[in-house]
C-alpha positions in Angstrom: 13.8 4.7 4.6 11.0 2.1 3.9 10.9 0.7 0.4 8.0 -1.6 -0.7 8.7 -3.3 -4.0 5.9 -5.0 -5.4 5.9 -7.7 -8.6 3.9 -10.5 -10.0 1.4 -8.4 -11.7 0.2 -9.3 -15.1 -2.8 -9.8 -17.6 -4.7 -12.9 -16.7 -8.0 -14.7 -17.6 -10.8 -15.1 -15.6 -10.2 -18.1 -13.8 -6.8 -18.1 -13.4 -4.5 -17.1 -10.8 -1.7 -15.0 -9.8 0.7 -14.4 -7.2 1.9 -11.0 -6.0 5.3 -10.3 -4.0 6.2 -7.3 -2.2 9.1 -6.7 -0.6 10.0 -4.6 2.2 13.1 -3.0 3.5 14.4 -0.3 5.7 11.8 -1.7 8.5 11.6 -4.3 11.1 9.6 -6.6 9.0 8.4 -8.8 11.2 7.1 -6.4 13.8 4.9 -4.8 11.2 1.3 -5.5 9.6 1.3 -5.7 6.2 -1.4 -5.3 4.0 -2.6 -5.5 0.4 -4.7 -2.8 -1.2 -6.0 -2.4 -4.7 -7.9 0.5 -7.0 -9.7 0.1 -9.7 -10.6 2.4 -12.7 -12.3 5.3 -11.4 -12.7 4.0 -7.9 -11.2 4.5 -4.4 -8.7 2.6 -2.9 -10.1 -0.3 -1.3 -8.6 -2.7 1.3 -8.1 -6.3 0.2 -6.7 -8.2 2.9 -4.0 -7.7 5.5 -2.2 -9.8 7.9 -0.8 -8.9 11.4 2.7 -9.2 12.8 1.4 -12.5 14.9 0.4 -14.0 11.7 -3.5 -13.2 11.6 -5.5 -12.4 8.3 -8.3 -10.5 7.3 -10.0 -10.2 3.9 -12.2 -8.0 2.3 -15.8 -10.0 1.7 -14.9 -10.3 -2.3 -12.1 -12.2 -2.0 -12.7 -14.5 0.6 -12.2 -18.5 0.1 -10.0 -16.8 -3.4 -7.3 -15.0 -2.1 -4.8 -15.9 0.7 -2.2 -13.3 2.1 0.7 -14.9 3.6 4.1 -13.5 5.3 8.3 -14.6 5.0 9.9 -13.0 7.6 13.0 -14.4 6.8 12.8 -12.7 3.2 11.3 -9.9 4.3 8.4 -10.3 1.8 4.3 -10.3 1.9 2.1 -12.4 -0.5 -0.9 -12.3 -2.0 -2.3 -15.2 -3.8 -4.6 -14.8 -6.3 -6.6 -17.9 -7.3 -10.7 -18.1 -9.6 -9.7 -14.5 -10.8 -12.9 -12.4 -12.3 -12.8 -9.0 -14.1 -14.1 -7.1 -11.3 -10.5 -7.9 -9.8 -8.9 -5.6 -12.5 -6.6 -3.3 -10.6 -3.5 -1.9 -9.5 -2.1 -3.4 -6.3 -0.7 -2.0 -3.5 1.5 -3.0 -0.7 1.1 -1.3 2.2 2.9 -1.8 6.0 2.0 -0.3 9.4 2.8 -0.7 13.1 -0.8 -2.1 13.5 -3.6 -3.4 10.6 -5.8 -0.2 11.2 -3.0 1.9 10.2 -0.7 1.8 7.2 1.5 4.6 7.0 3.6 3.4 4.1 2.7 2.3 0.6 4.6 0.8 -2.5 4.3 1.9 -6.3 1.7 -0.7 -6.6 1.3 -3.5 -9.6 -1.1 -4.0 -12.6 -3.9 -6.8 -12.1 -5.8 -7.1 -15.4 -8.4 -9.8 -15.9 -9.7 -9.7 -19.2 -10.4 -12.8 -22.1 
């Protein structure tokens, strides 16, 4: 059974930074893609950035140059690091995994990101 735990959520400033964790079990971590997702109030779920079992990334245009995803195999665990925060970046996060980057088939509980002064 495929658990994604996510953490690291939190109320921030603009400006600041967070990190987000998410870890994975019940799957061959390293052979998946892992991604990050996020929704805001009222909006779909949008894609954020995502990195493939070889180790590439992708990022949605937003967050480029602010965010960085990042993988541990050996902990099982995808990051998401969250650097120049703005409000627009308000959310709940989502940690998603698949057998390739264009398809995530399994989803954690997701994580509260609120920028706000």
């Amino acid at each position: 059974q495929v658990q994604l735990v996510e953490s690291g959520g939190g109320l921030v400033q603009p400006g600041g930074s967070l990190r987000l964790s998410c870890a994975a079990s019940g799957i061959i971590f390293s052979s998946k893609a892992m991604g990050w997702y996020r929704q805001a109030p009222g909006k779909q779920r949008e894609l954020v950035a995502r990195i493939s079992s070889g180790g590439s990334t992708n990022y949605a245009d937003s967050v480029k140059g602010r965010f960085a995803i990042s993988r541990d195999n050996a902990k099982n665990t995808v990051y998401l690091q969250m650097n120049s925060l703005k409000f627009e970046d308000t959310g709940v996060y989502y940690c998603a995994c698949g057998r390739n980057w264009y398809i995530f088939d399994s989803w954690g509980q997701g994580t509260q990101v609120t920028v706000s002064s």
